[in-house]
C-alpha positions in Angstrom: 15.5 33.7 64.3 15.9 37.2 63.4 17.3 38.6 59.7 18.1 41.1 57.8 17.4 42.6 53.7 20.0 44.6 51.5 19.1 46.2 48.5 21.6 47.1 46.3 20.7 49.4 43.5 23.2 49.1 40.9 23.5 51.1 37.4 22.5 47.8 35.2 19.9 46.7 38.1 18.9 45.8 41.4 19.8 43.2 43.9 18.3 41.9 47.2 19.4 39.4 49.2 18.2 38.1 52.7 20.8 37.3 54.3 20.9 35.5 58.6 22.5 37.2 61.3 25.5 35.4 60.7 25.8 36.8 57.0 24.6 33.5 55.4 22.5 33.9 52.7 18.9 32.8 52.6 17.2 34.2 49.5 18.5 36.3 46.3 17.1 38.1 43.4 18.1 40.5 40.3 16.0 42.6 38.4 17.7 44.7 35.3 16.5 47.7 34.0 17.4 50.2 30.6 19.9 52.6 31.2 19.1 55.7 28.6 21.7 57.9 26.6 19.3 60.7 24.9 22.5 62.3 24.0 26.2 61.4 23.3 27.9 61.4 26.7 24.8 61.5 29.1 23.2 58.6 31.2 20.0 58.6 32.4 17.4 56.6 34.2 13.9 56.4 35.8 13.5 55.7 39.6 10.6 54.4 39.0 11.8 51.5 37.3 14.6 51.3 40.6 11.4 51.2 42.6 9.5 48.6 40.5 12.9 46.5 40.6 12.8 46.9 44.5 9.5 45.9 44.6 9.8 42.9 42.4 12.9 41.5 44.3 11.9 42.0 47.4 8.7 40.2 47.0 10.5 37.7 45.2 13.1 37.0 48.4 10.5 37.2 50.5 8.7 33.9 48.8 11.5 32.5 48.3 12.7 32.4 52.0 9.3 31.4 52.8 9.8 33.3 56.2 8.1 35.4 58.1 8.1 38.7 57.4 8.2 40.0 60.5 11.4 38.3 61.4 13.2 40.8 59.2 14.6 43.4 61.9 16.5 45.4 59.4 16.4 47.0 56.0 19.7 48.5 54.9 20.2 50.1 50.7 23.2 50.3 48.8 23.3 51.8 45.4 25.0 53.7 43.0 26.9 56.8 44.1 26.4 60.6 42.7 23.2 60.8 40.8 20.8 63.2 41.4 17.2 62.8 41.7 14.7 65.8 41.9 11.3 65.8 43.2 8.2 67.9 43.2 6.5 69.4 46.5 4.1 66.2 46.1 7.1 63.7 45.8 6.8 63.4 42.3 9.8 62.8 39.9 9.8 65.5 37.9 12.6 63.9 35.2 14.8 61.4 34.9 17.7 61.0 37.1 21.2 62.0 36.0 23.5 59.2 36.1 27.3 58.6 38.2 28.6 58.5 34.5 26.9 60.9 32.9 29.2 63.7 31.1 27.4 66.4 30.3 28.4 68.9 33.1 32.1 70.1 32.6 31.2 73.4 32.2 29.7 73.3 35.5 31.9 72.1 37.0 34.6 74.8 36.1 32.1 76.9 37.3 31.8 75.3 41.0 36.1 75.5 40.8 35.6 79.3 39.7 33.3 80.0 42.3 34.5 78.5 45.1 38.1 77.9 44.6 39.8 74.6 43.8 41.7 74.7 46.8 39.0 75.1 49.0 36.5 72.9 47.4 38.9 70.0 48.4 39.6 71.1 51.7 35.9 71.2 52.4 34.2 68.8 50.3 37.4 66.6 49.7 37.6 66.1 46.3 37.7 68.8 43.3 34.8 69.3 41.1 34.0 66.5 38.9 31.2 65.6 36.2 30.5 62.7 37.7 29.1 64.0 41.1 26.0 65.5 42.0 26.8 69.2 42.3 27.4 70.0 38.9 24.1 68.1 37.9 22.3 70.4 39.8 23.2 73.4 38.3 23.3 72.1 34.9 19.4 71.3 35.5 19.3 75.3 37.0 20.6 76.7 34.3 19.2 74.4 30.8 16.1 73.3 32.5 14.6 76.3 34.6 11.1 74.9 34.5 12.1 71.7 36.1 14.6 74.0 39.0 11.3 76.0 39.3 9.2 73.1 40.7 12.2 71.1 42.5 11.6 71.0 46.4 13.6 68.0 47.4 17.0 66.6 45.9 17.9 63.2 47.1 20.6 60.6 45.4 19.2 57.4 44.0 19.4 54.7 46.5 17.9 57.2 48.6 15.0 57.7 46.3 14.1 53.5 47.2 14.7 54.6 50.5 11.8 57.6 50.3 9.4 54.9 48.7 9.5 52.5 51.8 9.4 55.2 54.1 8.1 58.4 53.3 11.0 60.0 54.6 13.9 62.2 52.9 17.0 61.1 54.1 21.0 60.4 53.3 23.8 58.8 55.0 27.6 60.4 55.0 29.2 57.6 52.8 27.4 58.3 49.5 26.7 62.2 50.7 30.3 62.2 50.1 30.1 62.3 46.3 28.2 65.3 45.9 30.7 68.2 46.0 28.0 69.6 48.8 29.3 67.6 51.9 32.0 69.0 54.6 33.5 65.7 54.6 35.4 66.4 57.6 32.0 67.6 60.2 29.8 65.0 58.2 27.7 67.8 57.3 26.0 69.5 54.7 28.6 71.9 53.8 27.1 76.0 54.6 29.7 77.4 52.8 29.6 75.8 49.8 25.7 75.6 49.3 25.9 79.3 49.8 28.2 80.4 47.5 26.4 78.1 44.5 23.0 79.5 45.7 21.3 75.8 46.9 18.6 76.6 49.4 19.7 73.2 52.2 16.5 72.7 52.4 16.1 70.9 49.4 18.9 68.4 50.6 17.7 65.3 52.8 18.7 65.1 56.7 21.8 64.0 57.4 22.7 60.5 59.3 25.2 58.3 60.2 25.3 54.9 57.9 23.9 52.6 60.6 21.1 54.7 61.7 17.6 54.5 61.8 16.3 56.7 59.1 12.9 55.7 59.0 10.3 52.8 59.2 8.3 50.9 56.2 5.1 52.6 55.5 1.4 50.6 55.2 1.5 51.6 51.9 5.1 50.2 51.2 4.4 47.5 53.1 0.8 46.7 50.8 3.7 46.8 47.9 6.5 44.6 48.4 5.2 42.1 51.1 7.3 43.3 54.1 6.2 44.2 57.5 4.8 47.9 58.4 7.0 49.6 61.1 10.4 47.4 59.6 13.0 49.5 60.1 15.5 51.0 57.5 19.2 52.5 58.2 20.9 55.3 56.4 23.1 52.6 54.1 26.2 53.7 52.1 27.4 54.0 48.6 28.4 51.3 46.6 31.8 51.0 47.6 31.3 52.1 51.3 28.8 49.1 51.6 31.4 46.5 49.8 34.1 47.8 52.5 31.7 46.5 55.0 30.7 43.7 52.9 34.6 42.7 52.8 35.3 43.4 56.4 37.5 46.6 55.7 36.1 48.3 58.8 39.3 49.2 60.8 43.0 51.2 60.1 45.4 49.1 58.0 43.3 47.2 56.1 41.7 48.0 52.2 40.2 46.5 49.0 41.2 46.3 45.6 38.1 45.5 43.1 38.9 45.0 39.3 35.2 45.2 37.9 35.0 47.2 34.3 36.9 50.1 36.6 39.6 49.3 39.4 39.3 50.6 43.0 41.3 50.9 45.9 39.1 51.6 48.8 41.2 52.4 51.8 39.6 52.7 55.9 40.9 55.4 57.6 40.6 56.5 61.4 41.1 60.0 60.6 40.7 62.8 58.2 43.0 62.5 54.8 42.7 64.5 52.1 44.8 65.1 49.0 45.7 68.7 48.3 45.9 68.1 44.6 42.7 65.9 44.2 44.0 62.6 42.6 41.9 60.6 45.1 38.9 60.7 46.7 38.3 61.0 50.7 34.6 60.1 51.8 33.0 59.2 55.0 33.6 55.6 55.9 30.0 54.0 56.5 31.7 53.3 60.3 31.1 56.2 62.6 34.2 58.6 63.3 36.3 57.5 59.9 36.9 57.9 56.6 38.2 56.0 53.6 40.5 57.0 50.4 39.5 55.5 46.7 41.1 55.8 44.0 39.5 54.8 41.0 40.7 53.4 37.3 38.4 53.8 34.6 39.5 50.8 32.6 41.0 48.1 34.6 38.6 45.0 33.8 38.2 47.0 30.9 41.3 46.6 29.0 41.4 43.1 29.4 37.4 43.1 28.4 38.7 44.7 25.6 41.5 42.8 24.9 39.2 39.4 24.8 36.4 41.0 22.8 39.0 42.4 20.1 41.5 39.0 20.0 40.7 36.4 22.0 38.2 34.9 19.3 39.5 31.4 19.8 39.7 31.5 23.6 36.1 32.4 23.5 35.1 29.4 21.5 37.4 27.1 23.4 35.6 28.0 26.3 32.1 27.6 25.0 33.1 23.9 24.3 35.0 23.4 27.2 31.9 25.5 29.6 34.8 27.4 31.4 34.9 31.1 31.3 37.0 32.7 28.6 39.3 34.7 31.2 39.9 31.2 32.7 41.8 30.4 29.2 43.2 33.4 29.0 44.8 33.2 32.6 46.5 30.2 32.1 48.1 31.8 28.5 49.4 34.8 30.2 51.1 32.2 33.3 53.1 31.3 31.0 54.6 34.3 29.9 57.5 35.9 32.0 56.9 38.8 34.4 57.4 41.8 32.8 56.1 40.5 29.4 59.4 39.9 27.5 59.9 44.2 28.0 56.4 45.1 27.0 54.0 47.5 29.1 50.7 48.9 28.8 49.1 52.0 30.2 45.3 51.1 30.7 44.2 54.6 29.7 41.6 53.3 27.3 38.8 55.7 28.8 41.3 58.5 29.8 41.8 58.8 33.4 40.4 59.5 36.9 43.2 58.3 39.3 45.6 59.6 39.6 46.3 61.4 36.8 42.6 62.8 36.2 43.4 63.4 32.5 40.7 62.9 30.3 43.2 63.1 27.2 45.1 60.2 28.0 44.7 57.1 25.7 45.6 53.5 25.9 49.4 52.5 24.9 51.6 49.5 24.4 55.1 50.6 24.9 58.2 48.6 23.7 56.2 46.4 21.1 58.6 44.8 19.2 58.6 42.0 16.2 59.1 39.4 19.1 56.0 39.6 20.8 52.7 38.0 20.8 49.3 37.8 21.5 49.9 36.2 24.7 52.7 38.9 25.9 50.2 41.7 25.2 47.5 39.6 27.2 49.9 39.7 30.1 51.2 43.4 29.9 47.5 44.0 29.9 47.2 42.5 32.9 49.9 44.0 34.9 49.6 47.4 33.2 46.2 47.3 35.5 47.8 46.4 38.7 50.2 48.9 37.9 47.5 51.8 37.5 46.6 50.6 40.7 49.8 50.5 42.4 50.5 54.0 41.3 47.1 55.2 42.8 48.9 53.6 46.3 51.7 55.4 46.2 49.4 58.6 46.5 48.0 56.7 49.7 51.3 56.7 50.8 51.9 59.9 50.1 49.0 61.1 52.7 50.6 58.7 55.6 47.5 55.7 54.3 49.2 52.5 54.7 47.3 49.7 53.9 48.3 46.0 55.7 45.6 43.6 54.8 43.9 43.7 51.2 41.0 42.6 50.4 40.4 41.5 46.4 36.7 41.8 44.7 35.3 42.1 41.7 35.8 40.0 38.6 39.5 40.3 38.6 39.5 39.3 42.3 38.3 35.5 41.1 41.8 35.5 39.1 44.3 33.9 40.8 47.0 35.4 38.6 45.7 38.8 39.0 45.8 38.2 43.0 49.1 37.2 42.6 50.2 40.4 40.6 48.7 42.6 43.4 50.2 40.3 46.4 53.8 40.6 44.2 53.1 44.5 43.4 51.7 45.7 46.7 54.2 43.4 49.2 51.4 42.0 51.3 48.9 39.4 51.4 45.7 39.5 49.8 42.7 37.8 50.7 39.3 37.1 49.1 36.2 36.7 51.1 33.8 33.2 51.7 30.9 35.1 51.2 30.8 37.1 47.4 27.9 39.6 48.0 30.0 42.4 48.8 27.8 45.7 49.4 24.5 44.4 49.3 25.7 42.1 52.7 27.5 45.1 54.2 23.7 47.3 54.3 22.6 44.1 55.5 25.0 44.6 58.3 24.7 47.9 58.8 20.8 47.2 59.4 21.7 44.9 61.6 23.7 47.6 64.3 20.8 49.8 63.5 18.4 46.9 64.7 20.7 45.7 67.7 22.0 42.4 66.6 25.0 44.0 66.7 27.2 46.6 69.1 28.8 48.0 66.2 29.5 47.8 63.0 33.0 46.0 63.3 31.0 43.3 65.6 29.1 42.8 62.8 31.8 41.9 60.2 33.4 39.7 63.0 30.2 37.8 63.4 29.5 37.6 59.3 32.5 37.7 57.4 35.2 35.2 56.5 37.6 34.6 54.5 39.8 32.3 52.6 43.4 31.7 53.3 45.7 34.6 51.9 47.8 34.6 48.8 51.0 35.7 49.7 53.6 37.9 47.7 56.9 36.6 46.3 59.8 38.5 47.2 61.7 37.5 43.4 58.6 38.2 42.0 58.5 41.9 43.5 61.8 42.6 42.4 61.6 42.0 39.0 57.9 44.5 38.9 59.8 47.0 40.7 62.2 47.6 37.9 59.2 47.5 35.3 56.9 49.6 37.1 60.0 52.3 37.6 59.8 52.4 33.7 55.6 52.2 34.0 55.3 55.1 36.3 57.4 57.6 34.1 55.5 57.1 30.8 52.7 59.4 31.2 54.7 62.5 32.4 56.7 62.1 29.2 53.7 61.3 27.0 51.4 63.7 29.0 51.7 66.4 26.1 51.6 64.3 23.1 48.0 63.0 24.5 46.8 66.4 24.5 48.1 67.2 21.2 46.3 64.1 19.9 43.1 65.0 21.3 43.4 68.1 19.4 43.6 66.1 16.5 40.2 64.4 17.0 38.0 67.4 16.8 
């Protein structure tokens, strides 16, 4: 029997899993590692200690299983999107690597939307400059660290730095590519144009390929280090959330997923080029050949109700240490109770400011229409929908590029809520499903090695052979009415509050 290793290198740690050809888990393990703030807004961390997590839980699967390996055909690595890595001509870090949520580079950014154009920059890369991809890292380490830009010869984003380890070889994939301002999104290329005009010699970048293809082989040396077989192959991979839409079986036109983790996400597939003109979602290369996908992205959708336990749900949280049930599990049943629409309350989950679609970073959290008769429990559930709401206005903007989503797909924590499925089902007007099997992007490079190994024809034979999923929740036409009326009220709150958030922020400095 043949099978096939994902590594998933998340921003709190790493995850591999061996999983059969028939996407049945055999062996899992988690290593964590420090995430570093040296400075108020900025996020660092070693690849080294990616690497040694790599190591570690891939030897550790590997005993686990018991199998032999040899009978692994395929290596495929997920990780976190947009952080850049920088090596020496020996392949030596030369510092740590800047991190997906690290802030530091606004001012470079303006510069990339000077130089280039905002207009264009989307047309070719997709999305406008922001802090969070790599671009702007680059040439915030050009211009405040000209020692370290002196001795750089070789770029590479993190999961591709695991990658390098096993194989010796300097390579990308299109999906994760995708977030680094320097990839014409529509050729699946490094973009010419845009390396040219911010002065990036391509060189430094890693060769291009497609998600499923082989990029490389495991080294002796690699091999010595983690217990697998020399000459093992490894495929290009994807992001994060271009693995899970694999992982979830959103691999063909109509169908999407919604994930309410700490952010929320609407990852749409695509079978042709769509790009928003005024940037308030992001187009990437799907991890399937010839398509794309749209995301949108909420920065505090499990947040504000993370927030909401942490700051008032004492008693649910002890409740549910004596009762060994999650805390959100209490808190659910509470908000069932309360009416849709929370008795005329609604929240705007713009704790963290926001990315999609409004990309203001001004924008604060708000309860609107509190009044003397409402509770606890009425706030818990106009937290709740003011998520799905966030998240329903990010599909309008799908809808708006001729992206209509059928089938959705719910992951993440919020996805385990049946209340919260229920909201999107209502919201949305179609069914959503969850999936039987929970591993999500670390299964879909699994997959992906698989097509690369040829257990597999393609990438959708693969999710046919290894996904499944449990039977739908549907949406409720009543229910849908009565959030249509509120989220009529929901969607006009920030252009009439857009001002007042800006004068606030003024107020903070």
């Amino acid at each position: 029997m043949k099978y096939l290793l994902g590594i998933d290198l998340g921003t709190s740690g790493t995850k591999t899993v061996i999983f059969t050809q028939d996407g049945k888990p055999v062996a899992s393990a988690t290593e964590e590692y420090p995430l570093h703030q040296p400075q108020n807004g900025w996020a660092e961390q070693h690849p080294d200690d990616w690497w040694e997590a790599a190591q570690n839980t891939v030897s550790r699967v590997l005993e686990a299983s018991e199998i032999d390996p040899g009978d692994i055909a395929g290596i495929g690595i997920s990780g976190q999107m947009h952080g850049l890595v920088m090596l020496d001509k020996d392949g030596n870090v030369l510092r740590p690597a800047i991190l997906w949520c690290d802030g530091r580079t606004t001012e470079e950014c303006n510069e990339i939307t000077e130089i280039i154009g905002r207009k264009r920059l989307i047309e070719i890369s997709a999305n406008p400059a922001l802090p969070g991809f790599t671009a702007g890292k680059i040439l915030w380490v050009r211009k405040h660290e000209p020692e370290i830009w002196a001795k750089c010869a070789q770029i590479m984003l993190p999961k591709d730095y695991i990658r390098y380890k096993l194989t010796g070889v300097y390579a990308t994939e299109v999906s994760d590519a995708s977030g680094t301002n320097l990839l014409d999104v529509a050729n699946r290329c490094w973009s010419d144009e845009i390396l040219e005009k911010l002065n990036i010699d391509k060189s430094i970048l890693p060769k291009m390929y497609e998600s499923a293809d082989v990029t490389g082989y495991v080294t002796y040396e690699a091999a010595k280090a983690t217990g697998l077989k020399a000459g093992t192959l490894v495929v290009g991979g994807a992001g994060d959330n271009a693995a899970a839409a694999v992982g979830t079986g959103v691999v063909k036109e109509g169908r999407a997923f919604i994930s309410i983790g700490t952010s929320g996400v609407i990852f749409a597939h695509s079978d042709k080029v769509t790009i928003d003109p005024e940037g308030r979602v992001h187009t990437f290369c799907a991890a399937v050949p010839n398509a794309w996908t749209v995301m949108s992205c909420t920065l505090a959708a499990g947040l504000s109700l993370k927030w909401f336990r942490d700051n008032f749900c004492d008693a649910e949280i002890q409740k549910a240490k004596e009762l060994n049930v999650d805390p959100y599990y209490l808190m659910d049943k509470e908000a069932e109770k309360v009416p849709i629409g929370a008795n005329r309350l609604i929240y705007l989950p713009y704790l963290m400011g926001e990315r999609s679609p409004i990309l203001d970073s001004n924008s604060r959290g708000v309860f609107f229409g509190l009044s003397a008769i409402h509770g606890k429990y009425d706030m818990l559930r106009a937290v709740m929908e003011g998520v799905i709401y966030s998240q329903r206005h990010c599909l309008d903007v799908l809808h708006e590029m001729n992206v209509y989503p059928e089938e959705m797909f719910a992951t993440g924590g919020g996805g385990s809520s049946p209340l919260w499925r229920q909201m999107i089902a209502d919201n949305f007007g179609f069914p959503v499903k969850t999936s039987t099997n929970k591993e999500g992007p670390v299964l879909g490079v699994a997959l992906l090695a698989g097509v690369g190994a040829g257990l597999y024809k393609s990438v959708e034979e693969a999710c046919e052979t290894a996904i499944r999923t449990n039977p739908p929740q549907q949406s409720v036409a009543e229910n849908s009415e009565k959030y249509n009326k509120v989220y009529a009220i929901y969607k006009g709150l920030y252009g009439q509050l857009k001002q007042s958030f800006s004068e606030l922020a003024e107020l903070e400095k």
